[in-house]
C-alpha positions in Angstrom: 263.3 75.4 81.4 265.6 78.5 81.3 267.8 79.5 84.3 267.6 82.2 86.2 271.0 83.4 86.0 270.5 83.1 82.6 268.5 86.3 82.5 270.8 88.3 85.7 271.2 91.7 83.9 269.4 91.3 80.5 266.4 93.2 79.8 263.8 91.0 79.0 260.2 91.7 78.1 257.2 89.6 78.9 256.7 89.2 75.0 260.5 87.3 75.0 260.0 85.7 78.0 256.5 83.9 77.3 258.4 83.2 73.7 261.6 81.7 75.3 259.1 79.6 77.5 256.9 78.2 74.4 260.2 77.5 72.4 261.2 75.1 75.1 257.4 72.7 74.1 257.7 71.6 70.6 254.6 70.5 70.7 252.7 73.9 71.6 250.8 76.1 68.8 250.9 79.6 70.3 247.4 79.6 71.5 248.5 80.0 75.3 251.2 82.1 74.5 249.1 84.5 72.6 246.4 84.5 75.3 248.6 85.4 77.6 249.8 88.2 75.9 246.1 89.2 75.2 246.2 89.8 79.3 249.2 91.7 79.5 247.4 94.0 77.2 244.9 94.1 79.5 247.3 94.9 82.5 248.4 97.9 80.7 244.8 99.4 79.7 243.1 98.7 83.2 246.6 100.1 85.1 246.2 103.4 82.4 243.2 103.7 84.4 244.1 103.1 87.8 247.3 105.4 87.6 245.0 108.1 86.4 241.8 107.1 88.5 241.7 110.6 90.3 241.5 112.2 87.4 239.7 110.2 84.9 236.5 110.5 86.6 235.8 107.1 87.0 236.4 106.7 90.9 233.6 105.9 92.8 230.5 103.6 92.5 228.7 102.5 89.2 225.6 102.4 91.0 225.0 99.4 91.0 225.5 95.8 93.0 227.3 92.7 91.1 226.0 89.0 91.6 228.1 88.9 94.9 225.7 91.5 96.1 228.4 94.0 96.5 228.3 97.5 95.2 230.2 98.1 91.1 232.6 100.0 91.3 233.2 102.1 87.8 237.0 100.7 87.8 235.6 97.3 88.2 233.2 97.8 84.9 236.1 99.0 83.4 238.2 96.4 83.7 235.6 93.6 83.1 234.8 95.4 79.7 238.9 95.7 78.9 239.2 91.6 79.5 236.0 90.9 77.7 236.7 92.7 74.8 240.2 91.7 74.4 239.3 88.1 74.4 236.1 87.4 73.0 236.7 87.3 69.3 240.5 85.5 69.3 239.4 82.1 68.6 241.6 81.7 71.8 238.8 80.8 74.4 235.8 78.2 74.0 234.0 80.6 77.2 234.5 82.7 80.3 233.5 83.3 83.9 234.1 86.6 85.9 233.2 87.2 89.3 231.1 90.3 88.1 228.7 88.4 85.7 226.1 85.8 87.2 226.4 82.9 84.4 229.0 81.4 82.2 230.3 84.4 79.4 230.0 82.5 76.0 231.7 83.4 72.7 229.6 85.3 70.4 228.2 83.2 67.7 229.9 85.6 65.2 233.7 84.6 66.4 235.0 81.2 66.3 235.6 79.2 69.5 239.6 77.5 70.6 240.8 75.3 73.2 240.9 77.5 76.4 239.1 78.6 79.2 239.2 81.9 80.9 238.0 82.3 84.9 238.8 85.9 86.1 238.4 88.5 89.0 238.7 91.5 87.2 239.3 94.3 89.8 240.0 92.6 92.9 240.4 94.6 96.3 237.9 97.7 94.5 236.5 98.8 97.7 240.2 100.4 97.6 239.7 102.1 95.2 238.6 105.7 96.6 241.5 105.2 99.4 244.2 104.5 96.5 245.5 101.3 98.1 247.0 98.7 96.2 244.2 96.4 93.9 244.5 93.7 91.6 243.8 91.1 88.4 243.1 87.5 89.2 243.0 84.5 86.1 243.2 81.8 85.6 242.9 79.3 82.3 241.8 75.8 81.8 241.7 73.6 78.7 238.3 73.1 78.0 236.3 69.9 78.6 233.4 69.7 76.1 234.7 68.3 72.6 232.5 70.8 70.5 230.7 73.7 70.0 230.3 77.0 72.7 232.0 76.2 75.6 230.0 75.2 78.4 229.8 75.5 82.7 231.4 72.2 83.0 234.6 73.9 81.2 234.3 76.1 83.7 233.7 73.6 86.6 237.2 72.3 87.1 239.2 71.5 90.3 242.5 73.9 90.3 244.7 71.0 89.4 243.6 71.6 85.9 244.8 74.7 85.4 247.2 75.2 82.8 248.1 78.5 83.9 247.7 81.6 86.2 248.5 84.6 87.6 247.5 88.2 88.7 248.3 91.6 87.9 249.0 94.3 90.7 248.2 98.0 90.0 250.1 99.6 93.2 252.8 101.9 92.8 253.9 100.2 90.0 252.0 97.5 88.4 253.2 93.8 87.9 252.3 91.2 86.3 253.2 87.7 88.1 252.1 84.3 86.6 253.2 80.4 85.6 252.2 77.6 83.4 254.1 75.4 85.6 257.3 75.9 84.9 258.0 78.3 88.3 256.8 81.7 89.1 257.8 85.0 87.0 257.0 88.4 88.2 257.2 91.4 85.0 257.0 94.7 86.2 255.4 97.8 83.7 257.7 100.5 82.6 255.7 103.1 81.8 258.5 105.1 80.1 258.3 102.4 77.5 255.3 100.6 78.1 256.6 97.3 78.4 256.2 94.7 80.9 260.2 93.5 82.0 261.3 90.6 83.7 262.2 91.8 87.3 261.6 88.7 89.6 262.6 85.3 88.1 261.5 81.9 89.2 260.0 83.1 92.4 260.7 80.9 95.7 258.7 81.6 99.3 261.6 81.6 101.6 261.7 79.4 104.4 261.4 82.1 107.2 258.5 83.4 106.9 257.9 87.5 108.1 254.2 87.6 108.0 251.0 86.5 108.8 247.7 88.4 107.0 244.1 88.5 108.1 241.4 90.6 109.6 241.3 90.3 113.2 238.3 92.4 114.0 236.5 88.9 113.3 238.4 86.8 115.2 235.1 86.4 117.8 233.5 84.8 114.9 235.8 82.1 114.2 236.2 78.8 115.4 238.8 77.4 118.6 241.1 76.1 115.7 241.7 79.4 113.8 241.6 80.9 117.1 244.3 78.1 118.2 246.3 79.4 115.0 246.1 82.5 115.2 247.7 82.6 118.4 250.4 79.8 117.5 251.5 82.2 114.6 252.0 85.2 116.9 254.5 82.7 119.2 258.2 81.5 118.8 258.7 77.7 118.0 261.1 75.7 117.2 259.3 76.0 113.6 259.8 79.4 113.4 260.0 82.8 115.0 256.4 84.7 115.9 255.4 86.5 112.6 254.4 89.9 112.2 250.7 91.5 111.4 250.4 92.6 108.0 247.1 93.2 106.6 246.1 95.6 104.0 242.4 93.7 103.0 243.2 93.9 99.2 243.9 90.3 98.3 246.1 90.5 95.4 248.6 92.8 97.5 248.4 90.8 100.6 249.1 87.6 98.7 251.9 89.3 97.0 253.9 90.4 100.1 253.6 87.4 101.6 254.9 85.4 98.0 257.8 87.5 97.9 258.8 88.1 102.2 257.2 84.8 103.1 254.3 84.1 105.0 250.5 83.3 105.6 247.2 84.5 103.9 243.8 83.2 105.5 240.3 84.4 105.4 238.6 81.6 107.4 235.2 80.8 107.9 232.8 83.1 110.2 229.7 83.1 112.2 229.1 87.0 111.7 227.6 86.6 108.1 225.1 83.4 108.3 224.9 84.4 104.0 228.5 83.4 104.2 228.8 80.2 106.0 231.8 78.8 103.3 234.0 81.8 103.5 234.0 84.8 101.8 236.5 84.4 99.0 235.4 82.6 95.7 237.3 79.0 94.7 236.7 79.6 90.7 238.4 83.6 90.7 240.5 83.7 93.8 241.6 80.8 95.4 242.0 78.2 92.5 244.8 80.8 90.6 246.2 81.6 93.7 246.3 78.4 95.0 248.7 77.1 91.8 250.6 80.3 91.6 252.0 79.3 95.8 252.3 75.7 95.0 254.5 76.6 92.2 256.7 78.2 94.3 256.9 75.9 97.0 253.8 77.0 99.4 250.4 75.2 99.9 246.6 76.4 100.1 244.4 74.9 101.9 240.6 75.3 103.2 241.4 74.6 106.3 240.8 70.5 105.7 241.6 70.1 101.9 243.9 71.0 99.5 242.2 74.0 97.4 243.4 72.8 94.2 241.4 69.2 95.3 238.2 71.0 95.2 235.7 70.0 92.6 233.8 73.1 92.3 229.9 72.1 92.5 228.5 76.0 91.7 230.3 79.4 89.2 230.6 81.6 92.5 231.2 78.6 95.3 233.0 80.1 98.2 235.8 78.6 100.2 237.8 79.9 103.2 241.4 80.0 102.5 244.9 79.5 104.2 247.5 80.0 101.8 251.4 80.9 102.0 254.3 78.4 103.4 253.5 75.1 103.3 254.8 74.7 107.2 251.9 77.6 108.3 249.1 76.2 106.4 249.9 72.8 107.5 249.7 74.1 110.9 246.3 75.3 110.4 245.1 72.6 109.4 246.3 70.4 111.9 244.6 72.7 114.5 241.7 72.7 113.0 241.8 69.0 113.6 242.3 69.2 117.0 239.9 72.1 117.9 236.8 72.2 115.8 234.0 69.2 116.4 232.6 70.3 112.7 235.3 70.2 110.1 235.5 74.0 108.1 232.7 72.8 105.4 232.3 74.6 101.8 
């Protein structure tokens, strides 16, 4: 694996950087790399939009709901057509899974199949959107399962620890692109004078004093004593660490990001508000699972408040989970309240 200081001052592109990386696995073919470049295209034609979204006309609703039941925004088609379209025909993937589309998204008979699998939340945070706050790109990729033909919904099945890569891409006031394939976590950002993504934060690390803890507390009477417990534990000085800061802007991708780059916690727990919801809100397959191997791979944890995330054998394509993610100190912590507070352990 490259060191960091290796790149201090260069200007290195995405392209050279995923390159560098494949050089150093003599055994690899290029698929992964190419894949990956395949979504890095895709960062740049979704955050084309998004820059422009004012003006482009295509703020606003689509008029219709997606299988969450939540309302389509025309962004989010957008972007679900851009990462369809760029990866359907490469021979690269054997199928894929989005958030927006109820089943499994198979390779058209007419294109030949490959060797990986691509789970994805293409607009994340989209009820943003009109309010121009930061939003984001969620994937992840598997090696498939089945031996043979189309790939199938046990490809896309998979407990986290067999991803073999993820990341997400920020569209904010400028747009990044941050992922790993296990070897540490890189963060590109776009220069749109150029149009190239460049190497800007290296072999990211959560420090080990944490600044922040993120989550909605207009439904903290919905949760249970042990996130109640935490919640207040995180807002007092201990010899762990001092009390964190509130920081919650309710677009995923940008509250994750903070807190991977100043150090902190995520968590969307469990309520009682929405009995349609009794697992959480956020989805294991699209959210959690690539998030959950991006902060392990730079030193954090996520958990569900019992488990590790990445333990998870997903049982159903848009399974929900509730989620505490960011230093591994803070999500340990929750969990051990938990413990201590709640009768009935957070369930799926």
């Amino acid at each position: 694996m490259t060191d960091a200081n290796s790149y201090t001052g260069k200007l290195v592109t995405i392209e050279r950087y995923i390159l560098e990386q494949q050089q150093s696995h003599p055994e690899a073919t290029g698929t992964l790399t190419n894949l990956l470049y395949d979504l890095a295209l895709a960062a740049k034609i979704i955050a084309s939009k998004t820059t422009r979204a004012g003006l482009a006309e295509i703020l606003g609703s689509a008029g219709e709901e997606n299988v969450q039941g939540e309302e389509v925004q025309k962004l989010d088609a957008f972007a679900q057509r851009t990462l369809y379209r760029l990866n359907d025909h490469t021979g690269r993937l054997a199928v894929m899974a989005s958030e927006e589309v109820e089943e499994i998204i198979p390779i058209p008979e007419r294109f030949p199949v490959g060797p990986y699998v691509l789970v994805f939340d293409p607009l994340d945070g989209s009820s943003n959107i009109d309010v121009n706050v930061s939003i984001g790109t969620i994937f992840g990729i598997y090696r498939r399962k089945s031996t043979a033909g189309r790939g199938t919904l046990e490809d896309v099945l998979q407990p986290g620890r067999n991803l073999v890569a993820a990341g997400y891409i920020l569209y904010g006031a400028s747009t990044m692109m941050v992922y790993s394939t296990g070897n540490g976590v890189h963060g590109f950002t776009l220069d749109p004078a150029i149009g190239e993504f460049l190497l800007s934060h290296p072999h990211i690390r959560l420090t080990d004093k944490p600044k922040y803890y993120s989550v909605n507390q207009g439904y903290q009477p919905y949760w249970t004593p042990g996130v109640q417990a935490y919640t207040e534990w995180l807002q007092r000085d201990t010899p762990e660490k001092k009390g964190l800061s509130l920081r919650y802007i309710g677009s995923l991708v940008a509250d994750f990001h903070r807190n991977l780059l100043a150090g902190g916690v995520f968590y969307y727990p469990a309520d009682r508000k929405d009995p349609k919801k009794p697992g959480g809100k956020l989805r294991l397959i699209y959210e959690a699972n690539p998030l959950a191997f991006l902060i392990e791979q730079a030193g954090g944890y996520a958990s569900d408040g019992t488990q590790a995330i990445l333990d998870i054998q997903p049982t159903k394509l848009h399974q929900r989970v509730p989620l505490f993610i960011g230093n591994r100190i803070l999500v340990e912590q929750a969990e051990a309240l938990i413990r201590t507070h709640d009768q009935t352990a957070v369930s799926l």
